[in-house]
N, C-alpha and C positions, 0 to 999 in steps of 0.2 A: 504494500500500500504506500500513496505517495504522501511525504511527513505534512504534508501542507495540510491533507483531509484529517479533518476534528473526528475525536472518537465517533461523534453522531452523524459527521458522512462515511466513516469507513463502516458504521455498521450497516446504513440504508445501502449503501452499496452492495456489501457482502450479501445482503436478503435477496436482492436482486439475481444478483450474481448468482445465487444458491437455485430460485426460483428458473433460472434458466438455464441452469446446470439438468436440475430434477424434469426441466421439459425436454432436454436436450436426450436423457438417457431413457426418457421414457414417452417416447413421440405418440405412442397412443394415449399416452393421460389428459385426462380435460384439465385444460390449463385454470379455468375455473377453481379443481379441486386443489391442484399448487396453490392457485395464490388464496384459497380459501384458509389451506393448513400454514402458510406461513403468519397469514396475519391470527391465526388461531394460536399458535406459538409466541407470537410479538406480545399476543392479548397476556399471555401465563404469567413471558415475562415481565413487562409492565407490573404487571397486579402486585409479581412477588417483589419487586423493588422497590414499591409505595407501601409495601406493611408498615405501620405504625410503628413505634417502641414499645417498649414497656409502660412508660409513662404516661399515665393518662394528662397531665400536663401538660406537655411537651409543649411548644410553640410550636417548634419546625414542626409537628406531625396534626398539628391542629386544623389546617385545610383539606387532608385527606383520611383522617383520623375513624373515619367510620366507613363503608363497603359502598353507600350511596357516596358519598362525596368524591367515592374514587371513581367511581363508573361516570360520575359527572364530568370529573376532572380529564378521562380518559373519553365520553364521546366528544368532550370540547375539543380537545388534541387532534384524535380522527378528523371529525369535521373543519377544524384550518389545515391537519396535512394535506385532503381531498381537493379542497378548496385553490391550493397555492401548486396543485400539482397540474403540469402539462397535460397531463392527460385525464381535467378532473372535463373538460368540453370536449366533444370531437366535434367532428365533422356528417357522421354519420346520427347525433341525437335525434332523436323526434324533434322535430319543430324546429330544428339549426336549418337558419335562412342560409340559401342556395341561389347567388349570383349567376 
């Protein structure tokens, strides 16, 4: 990997990378079902890096401190990655005006 790319583009990369590795070795698979199980994987880990402490105190754990707040906190995330991503429009959508 190249030292420029921040931990969080070498790992969006590698998922990539992996997802087209797994299409690559497996050309009958519905690409569907890859990218379904990667972001099913992304979701685990997410979840188990936002566990709380011990401390029912805590400050730092106090915005994701309960299982609702993380799920909020993780469809808000989803929903700006979608958003911000190249390929959150095509060209082919229902209703994408056609010059």
């Amino acid at each position: 990997m190249n030292d420029d790319f921040s931990v969080y583009d070498q790992a969006a990369s590698r998922a990539v990378d992996l997802g087209n590795q797994l299409a690559d070795n497996e050309p009958s698979a519905d690409l569907w079902d890859i990218a379904d199980g990667l972001l099913a994987g992304a979701v685990q880990y997410w979840l188990y890096t936002r566990q709380p402490c011990d401390d029912p105190g805590c400050q730092d754990c106090a915005p994701l401190s309960t299982a609702e707040l993380r799920l909020q906190e993780l469809q808000r995330l989803v929903e700006e990655l979608a958003r911000s991503s190249e390929y959150f429009h095509t060209a082919n959508d229902y209703g994408a005006g056609r010059a």
